[in-house]
NUMARLO-545825 format. One record per residue (C-alpha): residue number from 1; x, y, z. Coordinates in pm, whole numbers, plus 32768, in hexadecimal, padded with zeros to 4 digits. Example, Ala and Ser with C-alpha at 12.3 -4.5 7.8 and 13.67 -1.06 7.14 Angstrom:
   i    u    v    w
   1 84CE 7E3E 830C
   2 8557 7F96 82CA
This chain:
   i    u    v    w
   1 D1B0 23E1 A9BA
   2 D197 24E7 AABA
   3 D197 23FB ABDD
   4 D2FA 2360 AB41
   5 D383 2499 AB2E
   6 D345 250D AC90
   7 D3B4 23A1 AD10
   8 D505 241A AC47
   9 D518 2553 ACE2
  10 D4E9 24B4 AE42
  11 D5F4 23BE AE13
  12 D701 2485 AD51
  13 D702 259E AE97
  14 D701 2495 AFDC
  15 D7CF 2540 B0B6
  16 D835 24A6 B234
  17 D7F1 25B7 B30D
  18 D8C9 2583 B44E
  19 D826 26B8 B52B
  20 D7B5 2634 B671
  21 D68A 26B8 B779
  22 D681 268E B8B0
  23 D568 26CE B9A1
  24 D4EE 26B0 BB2C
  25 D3BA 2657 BBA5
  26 D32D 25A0 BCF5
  27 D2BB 2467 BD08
  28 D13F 2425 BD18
  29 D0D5 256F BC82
  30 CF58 2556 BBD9
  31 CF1B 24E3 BA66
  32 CF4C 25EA B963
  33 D027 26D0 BA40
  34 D132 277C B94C
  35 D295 270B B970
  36 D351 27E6 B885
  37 D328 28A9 B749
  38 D3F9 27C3 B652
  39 D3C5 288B B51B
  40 D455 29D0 B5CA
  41 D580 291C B673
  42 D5D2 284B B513
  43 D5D2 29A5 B440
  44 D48A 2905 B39C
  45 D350 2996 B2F7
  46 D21F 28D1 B348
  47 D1DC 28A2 B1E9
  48 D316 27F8 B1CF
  49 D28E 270F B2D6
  50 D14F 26EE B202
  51 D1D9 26B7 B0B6
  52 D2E8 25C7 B130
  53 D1F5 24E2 B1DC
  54 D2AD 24F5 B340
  55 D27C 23F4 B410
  56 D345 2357 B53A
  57 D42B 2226 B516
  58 D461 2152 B66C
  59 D525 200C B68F
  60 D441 1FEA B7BF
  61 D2E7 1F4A B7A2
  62 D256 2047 B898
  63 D234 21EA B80C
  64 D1E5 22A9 B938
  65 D219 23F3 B844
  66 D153 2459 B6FB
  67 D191 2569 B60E
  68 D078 2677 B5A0
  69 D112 26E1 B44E
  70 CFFA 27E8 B424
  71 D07F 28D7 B550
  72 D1CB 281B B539
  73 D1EB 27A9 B6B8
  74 D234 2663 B77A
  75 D0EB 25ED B889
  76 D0FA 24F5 B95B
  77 D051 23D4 B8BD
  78 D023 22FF B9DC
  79 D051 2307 BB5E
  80 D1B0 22CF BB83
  81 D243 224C BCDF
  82 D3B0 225C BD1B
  83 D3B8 2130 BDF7
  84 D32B 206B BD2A
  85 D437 20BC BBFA
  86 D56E 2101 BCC2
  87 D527 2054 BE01
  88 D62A 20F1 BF12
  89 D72C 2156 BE02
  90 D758 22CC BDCA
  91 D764 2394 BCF8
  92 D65A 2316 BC3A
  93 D5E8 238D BABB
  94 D530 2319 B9CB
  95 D608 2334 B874
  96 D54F 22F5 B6F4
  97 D589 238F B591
  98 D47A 2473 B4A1
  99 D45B 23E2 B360
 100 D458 24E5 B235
 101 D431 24B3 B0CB
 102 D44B 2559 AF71
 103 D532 2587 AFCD
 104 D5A9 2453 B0D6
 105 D628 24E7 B212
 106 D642 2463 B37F
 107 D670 2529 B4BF
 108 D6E5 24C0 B627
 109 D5F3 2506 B733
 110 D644 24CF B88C
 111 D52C 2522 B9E7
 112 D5D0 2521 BB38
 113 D49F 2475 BC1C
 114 D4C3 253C BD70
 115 D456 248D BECC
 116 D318 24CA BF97
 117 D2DD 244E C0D6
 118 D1C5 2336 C073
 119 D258 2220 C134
 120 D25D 220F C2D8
 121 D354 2125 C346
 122 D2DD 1FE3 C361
 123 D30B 1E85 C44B
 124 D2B0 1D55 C395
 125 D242 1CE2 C4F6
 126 D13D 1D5A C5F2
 127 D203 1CCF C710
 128 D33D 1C03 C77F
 129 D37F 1B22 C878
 130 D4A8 1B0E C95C
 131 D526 19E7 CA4B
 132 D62C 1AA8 CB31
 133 D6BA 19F4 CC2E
 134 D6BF 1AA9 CDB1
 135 D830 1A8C CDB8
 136 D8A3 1B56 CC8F
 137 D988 1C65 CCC7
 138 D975 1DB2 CCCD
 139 D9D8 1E0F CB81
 140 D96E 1CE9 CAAF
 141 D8E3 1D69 C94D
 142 D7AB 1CB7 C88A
 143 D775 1D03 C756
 144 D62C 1D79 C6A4
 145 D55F 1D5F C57B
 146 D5C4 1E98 C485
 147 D4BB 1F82 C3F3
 148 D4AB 1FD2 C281
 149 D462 2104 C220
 150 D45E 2106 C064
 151 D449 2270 C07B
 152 D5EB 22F4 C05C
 153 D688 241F C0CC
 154 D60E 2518 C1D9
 155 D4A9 2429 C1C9
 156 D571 22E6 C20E
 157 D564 2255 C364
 158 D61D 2346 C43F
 159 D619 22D8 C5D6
 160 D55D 21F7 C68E
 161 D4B5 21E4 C7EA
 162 D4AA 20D6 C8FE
 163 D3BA 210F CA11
 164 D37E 2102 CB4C
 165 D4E9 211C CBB7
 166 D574 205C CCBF
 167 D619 1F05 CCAC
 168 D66B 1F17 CB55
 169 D71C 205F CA5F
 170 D72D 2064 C8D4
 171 D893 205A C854
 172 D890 20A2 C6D0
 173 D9BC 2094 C625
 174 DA19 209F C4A6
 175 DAA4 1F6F C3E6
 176 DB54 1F64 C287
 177 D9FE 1FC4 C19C
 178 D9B8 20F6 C29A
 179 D84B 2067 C325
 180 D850 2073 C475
 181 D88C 1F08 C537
 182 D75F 1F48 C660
 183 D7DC 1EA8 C7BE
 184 D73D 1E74 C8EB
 185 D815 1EAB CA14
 186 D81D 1E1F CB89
 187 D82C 1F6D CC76
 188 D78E 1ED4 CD9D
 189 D79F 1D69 CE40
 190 D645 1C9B CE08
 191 D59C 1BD3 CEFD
 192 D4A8 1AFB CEBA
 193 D403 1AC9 D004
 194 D3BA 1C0C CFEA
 195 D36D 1C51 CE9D
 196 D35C 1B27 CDAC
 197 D2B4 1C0B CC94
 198 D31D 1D26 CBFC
 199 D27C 1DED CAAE
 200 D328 1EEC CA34
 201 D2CF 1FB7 C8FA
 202 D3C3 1FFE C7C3
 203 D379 2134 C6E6
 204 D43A 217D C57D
 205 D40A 22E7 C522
 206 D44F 239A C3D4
 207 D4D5 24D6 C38C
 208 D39F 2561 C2AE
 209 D2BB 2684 C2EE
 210 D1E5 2615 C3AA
 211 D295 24F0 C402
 212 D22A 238A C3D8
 213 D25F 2265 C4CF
 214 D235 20BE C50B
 215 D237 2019 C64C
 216 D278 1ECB C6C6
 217 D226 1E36 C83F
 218 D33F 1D6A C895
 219 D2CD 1C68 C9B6
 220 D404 1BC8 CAA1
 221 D3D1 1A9F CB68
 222 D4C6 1A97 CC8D
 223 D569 1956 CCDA
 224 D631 18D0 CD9F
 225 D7CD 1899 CD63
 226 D8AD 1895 CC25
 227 D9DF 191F CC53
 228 DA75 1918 CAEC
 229 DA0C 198C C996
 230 DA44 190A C856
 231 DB50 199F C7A1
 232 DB90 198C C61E
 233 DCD7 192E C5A4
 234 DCED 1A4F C4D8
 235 DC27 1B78 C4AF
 236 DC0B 1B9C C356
 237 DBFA 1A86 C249
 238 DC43 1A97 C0E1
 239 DBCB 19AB BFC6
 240 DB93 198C BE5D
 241 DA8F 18D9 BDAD
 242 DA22 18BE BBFC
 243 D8F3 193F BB86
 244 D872 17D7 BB08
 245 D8F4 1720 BC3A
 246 D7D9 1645 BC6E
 247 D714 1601 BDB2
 248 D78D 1569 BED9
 249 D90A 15EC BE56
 250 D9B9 162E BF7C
 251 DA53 177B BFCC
 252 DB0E 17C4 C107
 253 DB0E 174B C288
 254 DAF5 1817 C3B9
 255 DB4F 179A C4F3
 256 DB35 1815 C67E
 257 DB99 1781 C7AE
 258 DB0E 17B1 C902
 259 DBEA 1757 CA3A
 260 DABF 16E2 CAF0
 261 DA62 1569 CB31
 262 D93A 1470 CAEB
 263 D7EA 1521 CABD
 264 D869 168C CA9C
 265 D99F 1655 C996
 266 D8AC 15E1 C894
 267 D8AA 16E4 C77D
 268 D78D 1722 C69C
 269 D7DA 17E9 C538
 270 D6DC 18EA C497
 271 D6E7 19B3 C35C
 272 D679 1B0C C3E4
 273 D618 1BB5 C298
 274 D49B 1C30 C281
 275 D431 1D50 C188
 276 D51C 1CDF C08D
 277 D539 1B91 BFA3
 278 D63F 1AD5 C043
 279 D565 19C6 C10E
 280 D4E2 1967 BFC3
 281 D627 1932 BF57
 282 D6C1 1872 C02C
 283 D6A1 17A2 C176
 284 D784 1723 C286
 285 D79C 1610 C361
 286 D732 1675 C4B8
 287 D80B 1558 C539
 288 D95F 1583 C471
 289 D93D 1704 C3EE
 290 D983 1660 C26A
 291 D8E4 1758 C17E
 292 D839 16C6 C044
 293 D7A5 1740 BF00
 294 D619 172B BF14
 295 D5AB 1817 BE00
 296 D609 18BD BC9F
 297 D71E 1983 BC88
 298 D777 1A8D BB91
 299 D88A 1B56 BB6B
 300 D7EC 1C4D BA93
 301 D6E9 1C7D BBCD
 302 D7A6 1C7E BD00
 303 D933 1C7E BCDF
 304 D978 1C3D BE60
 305 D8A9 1BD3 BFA0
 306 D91D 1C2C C0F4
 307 D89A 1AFF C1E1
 308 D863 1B5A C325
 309 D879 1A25 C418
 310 D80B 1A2C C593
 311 D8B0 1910 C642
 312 D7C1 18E4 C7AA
 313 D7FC 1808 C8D3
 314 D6D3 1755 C9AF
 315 D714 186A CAB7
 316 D6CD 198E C9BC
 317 D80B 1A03 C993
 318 D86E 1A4D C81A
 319 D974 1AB4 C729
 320 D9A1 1B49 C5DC
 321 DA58 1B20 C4A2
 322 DA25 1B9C C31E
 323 DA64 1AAD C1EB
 324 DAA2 1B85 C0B3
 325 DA63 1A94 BF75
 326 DAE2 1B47 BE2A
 327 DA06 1AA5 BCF2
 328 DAEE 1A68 BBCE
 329 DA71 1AC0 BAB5
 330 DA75 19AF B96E
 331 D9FE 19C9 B7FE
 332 D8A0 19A3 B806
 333 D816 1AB1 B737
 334 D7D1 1AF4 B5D1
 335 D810 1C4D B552
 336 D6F7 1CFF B507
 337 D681 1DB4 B3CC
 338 D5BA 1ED0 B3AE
 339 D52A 1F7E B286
 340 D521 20CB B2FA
 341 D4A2 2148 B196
 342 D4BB 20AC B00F
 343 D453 210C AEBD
 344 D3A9 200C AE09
 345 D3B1 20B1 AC99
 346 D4C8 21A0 AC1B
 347 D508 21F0 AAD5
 348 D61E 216C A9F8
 349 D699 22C3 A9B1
 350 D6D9 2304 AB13
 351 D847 2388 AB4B
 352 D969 22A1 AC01
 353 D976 22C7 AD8A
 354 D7D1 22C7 AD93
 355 D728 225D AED9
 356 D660 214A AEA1
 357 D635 20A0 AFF7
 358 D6A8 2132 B1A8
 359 D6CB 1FF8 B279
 360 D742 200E B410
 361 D7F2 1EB9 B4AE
 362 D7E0 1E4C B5FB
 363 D833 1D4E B6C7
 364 D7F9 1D0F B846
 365 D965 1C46 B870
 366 DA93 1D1C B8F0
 367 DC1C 1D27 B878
 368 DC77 1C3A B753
 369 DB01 1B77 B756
 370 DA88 1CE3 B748
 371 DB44 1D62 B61F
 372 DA9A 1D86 B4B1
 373 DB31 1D3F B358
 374 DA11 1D7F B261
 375 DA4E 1D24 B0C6
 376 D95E 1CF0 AFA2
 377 D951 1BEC AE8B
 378 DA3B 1C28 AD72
 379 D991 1D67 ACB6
 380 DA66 1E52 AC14
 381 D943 1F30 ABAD
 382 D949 1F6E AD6E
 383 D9FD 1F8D AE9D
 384 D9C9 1FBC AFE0
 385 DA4C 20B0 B0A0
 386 DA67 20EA B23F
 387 DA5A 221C B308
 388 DA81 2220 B45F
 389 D9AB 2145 B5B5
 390 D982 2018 B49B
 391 D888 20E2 B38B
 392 D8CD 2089 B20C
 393 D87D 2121 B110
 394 D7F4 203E AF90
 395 D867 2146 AE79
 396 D899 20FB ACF3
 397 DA2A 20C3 AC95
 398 D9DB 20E2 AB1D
 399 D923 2164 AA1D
 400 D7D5 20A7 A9F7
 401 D74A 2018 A8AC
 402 D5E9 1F6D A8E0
 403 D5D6 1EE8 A79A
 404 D6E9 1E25 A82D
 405 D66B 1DB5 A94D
 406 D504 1E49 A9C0
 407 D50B 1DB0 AB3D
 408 D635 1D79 AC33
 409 D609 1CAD AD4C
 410 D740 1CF4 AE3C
 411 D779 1C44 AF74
 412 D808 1CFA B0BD
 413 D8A5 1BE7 B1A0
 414 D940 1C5A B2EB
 415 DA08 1B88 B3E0
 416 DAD5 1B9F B52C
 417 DC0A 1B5C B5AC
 418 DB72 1A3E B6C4
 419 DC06 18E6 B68C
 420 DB67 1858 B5E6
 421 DAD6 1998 B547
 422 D991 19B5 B4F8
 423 D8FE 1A5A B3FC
 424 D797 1AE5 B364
 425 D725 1B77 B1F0
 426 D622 1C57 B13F
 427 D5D1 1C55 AFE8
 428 D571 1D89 AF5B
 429 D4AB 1D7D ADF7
 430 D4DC 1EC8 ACFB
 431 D411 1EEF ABD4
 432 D4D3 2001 AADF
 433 D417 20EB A9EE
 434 D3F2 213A A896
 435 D46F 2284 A822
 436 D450 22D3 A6B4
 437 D5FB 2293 A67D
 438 D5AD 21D1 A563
C-alpha cells in the first residue's frame, strides 16, 4: 500500500521543467574530468537528484556525459572527439535531457565542444606527378591536390609553402565554400634540355600553437610542346539527384574543349576529391566527363556533394570545374518513438490530468516527410498531450474505476506528412490499483 501511494504522489505532481544548462568544455579532455555542477546551476539539492532517480535521456546511441547524483555534477563519461561528432561544422555541442521523478521532471542540457589542435593538415598523397610541356607560358596555372585539415578555426589549415622557388609560384585563391583553391603558377620558361626534372616540395601549415604541418613532393616531367589547355565549358555545374536514385543513375555532364589537334586535344576527365566520400559515390567517364551514381546515397547523411573534376590533356596541361549535386530528400523514414519514462501501475483513485507515460518523436526526414502527428486509440479514460521539439505527454482524462476496467492497453501511433506517409506505434500496458472505494 505504501508503494501505491508514493507511485500516486509521483504521478499526480509531474511537472515539465523547461530550464535549460548550458556548458563548455574542450574536446578530448581525460575520463572523469568535471564538466559542470548541474545541481547548483538547476537550483537543485543533491538529494533531489538521489530521490528522483536522475539519469540522462539521449536520442543518440552514444553518451559521452554521465551524471554523479551523489556530488550532483556532470563527468565526462567517455573520450569525446569533436571531429568525430561534428566533423568540420562549428559550433559543435552535445545537447540531452536529465530525467527526474516523484515527481517527473526533464531539464535541457546543452555542452559547447571547443577545438584543439589534434589534427596536422593532411595530403592523401605522398607525391604527384606532373607532365608539363617545355612550351607553356609564363603564367600558366596547375592545379594541386588540397590538404585537409579536420581541426576548424584558428587550428584549420592556414597557408601553405612551395619550395625551392624558381620556375614555378603558389597562387591560392578562395572559391564559393571559402577553402582555398591551391595553384601552381608558371613564373619562369622551362627547358627541358636543360632540365627535364624538377621536384619541388608543397607544405600546408596550421595556425595552432605549435603549429602542425603535411607535405607532398610534387615531381614534373618536362616535355616537349602543347600549346593549348583544356578549358571547361563552364566553371561551375549544378545538379540534383534523389536519395534512392539507384546506381548507374545518371547525374550531370561536364564538358571541355581544347583547341589543340590529334594527340594533344585528347581530354582525359578525373574526379579530384580525396579525404572526403565523394569517389565512393560516384564515378565519371574519363572519355565523355558523364557523371554516374556508384554508391548509396542518403539525404539524411550528406545533403549536397561538390564534385571537383580535373579535365587534363596528353601534354599536361589541365583545367578545372566544380559540379554541385543537391540530394533531394524523399519519404523514407518512420517516425520514431521513444519512451522517455512510463508508469506501469497507478492507482484508480489517481486525480484527472495524472502522468502516466513521457514519450520524445523523431524522425531523420526534413519539411512535410519530417513533420509528426501523434494520436492514441479511442480511450476516453486518456489523452495525450504535446509540448514543444515533438515530446508527449500519456495523462488520465477521467476519473478511474478499476473495478471497471483493471488494465488499459492504449496505443500511441504517430505518422508524417511524406506521401505516402508513413507511420509507427507503441503500445503501452497499465495495470490500475485497488483502493478501498468500495
Amino acid at each position: 500500500m505504501k508503494g501505491r501511494v508514493l507511485l500516486c504522489f509521483a504521478l499526480i505532481f509531474f511537472s515539465s521543467a523547461t530550464g535549460q544548462v548550458s556548458y563548455t568544455i574542450a574536446e578530448e579532455l581525460p575520463k572523469g574530468s568535471l564538466v559542470g555542477n548541474i545541481a547548483h546551476d538547476l537550483g537543485l539539492e543533491t538529494k533531489r537528484l538521489i530521490s528522483g532517480k536522475a539519469r540522462i535521456y539521449t536520442s543518440d546511441s552514444d553518451e559521452y556525459i554521465e551524471l554523479n547524483g551523489e556530488r550532483g555534477v556532470l563527468l565526462v563519461k567517455e573520450r569525446i572527439d569533436r571531429e568525430a561528432i561534428c566533423k568540420q561544422t562549428t559550433p559543435c555541442a552535445l545537447h540531452f535531457q536529465i530525467i527526474l521523478e516523484n515527481p517527473m521532471q526533464f531539464y535541457t542540457i546543452t555542452v559547447q565542444l571547443t577545438d584543439i589542435n589534434d589534427n596536422p593538415p593532411t595530403f592523401e598523397g605522398h607525391n604527384i606527378e606532373l607532365k608539363i610541356s617545355e612550351s607553356a607560358a609564363v603564367g600558366s596555372k596547375y592545379e594541386l591536390e588540397r590538404a585537409l585539415d579536420l581541426d576548424v578555426g584558428i587550428n584549420d589549415l592556414q597557408r601553405y609553402e612551395l619550395k625551392p622557388t624558381g620556375n614555378f609560384a603558389l597562387n591560392l585563391h578562395s572559391n564559393s565554400d571559402e577553402n582555398k583553391n591551391v595553384e601552381m603558377v608558371l613564373q619562369k620558361p622551362l627547358d627541358r634540355e636543360k632540365q627535364d626534372k624538377i621536384n619541388l616540395v608543397l607544405t600546408a601549415i596550421d595556425g595552432g600553437e605549435p603549429p602542425m604541418s603535411g607535405t607532398m613532393l610534387i615531381v614534373i616531367t618536362v616535355l616537349d610542346a602543347n600549346d593549348n589547355a583544356p578549358v571547361f565549358t563552364q566553371k561551375i555545374y549544378k545538379a540534383t539527384v534523389h536519395e534512392n536514385s539507384p546506381v548507374g543513375a545518371n547525374v550531370a555532364t561536364v564538358r571541355a574543349t581544347d583547341a589543340d589537334q590529334g594527340y594533344n586535344s585528347k581530354i582525359t576527365y578525373l574526379i579530384t576529391n580525396k579525404l572526403d566520400n565523394v569517389r565512393k559515390i560516384f564515378k565519371i567517364n574519363d572519355d565523355k566527363g558523364e557523371i554516374t551514381v556508384i554508391g548509396h546515397l542518403d539525404f539524411e547523411e550528406s545533403r549536397n556533394f561538390e564534385i571537383n573534376v580535373r579535365a587534363s590533356d596528353e601534354g599536361g596541361l589541365t583545367d578545372s570545374c566544380k559540379l554541385i549535386v543537391e540530394v533531394q530528400d524523399v519519404n523514407d523514414n518512420k517516425p520514431d518513438i521513444n519512451i522517455m519514462s512510463r508508469s506501469n501501475v497507478i492507482a484508480e483513485d489517481a486525480t484527472v490530468n495524472t502522468v502516466v507515460t513521457m514519450i520524445h518523436i523523431e524522425d531523420k526526414d526534413t519539411g512535410d516527410n519530417g513533420k509528426i502527428h501523434c494520436f492514441i486509440s479511442e480511450n476516453v479514460e486518456f489523452t495525450l498531450e504535446s509540448s514543444t521539439n515533438n515530446f508527449y505527454s500519456l495523462v488520465t482524462n477521467s476519473e478511474l474505476d478499476r473495478e471497471r476496467a483493471s488494465e488499459y492497453n492504449i496505443t500511441v501511433t504517430c505518422s508524417d506528412e511524406g506521401v505516402p506517409s508513413l507511420s509507427s506505434s507503441v503500445t503501452l500496458t497499465l495495470q490500475i490499483s485497488d483502493v478501498n472505494d468500495n
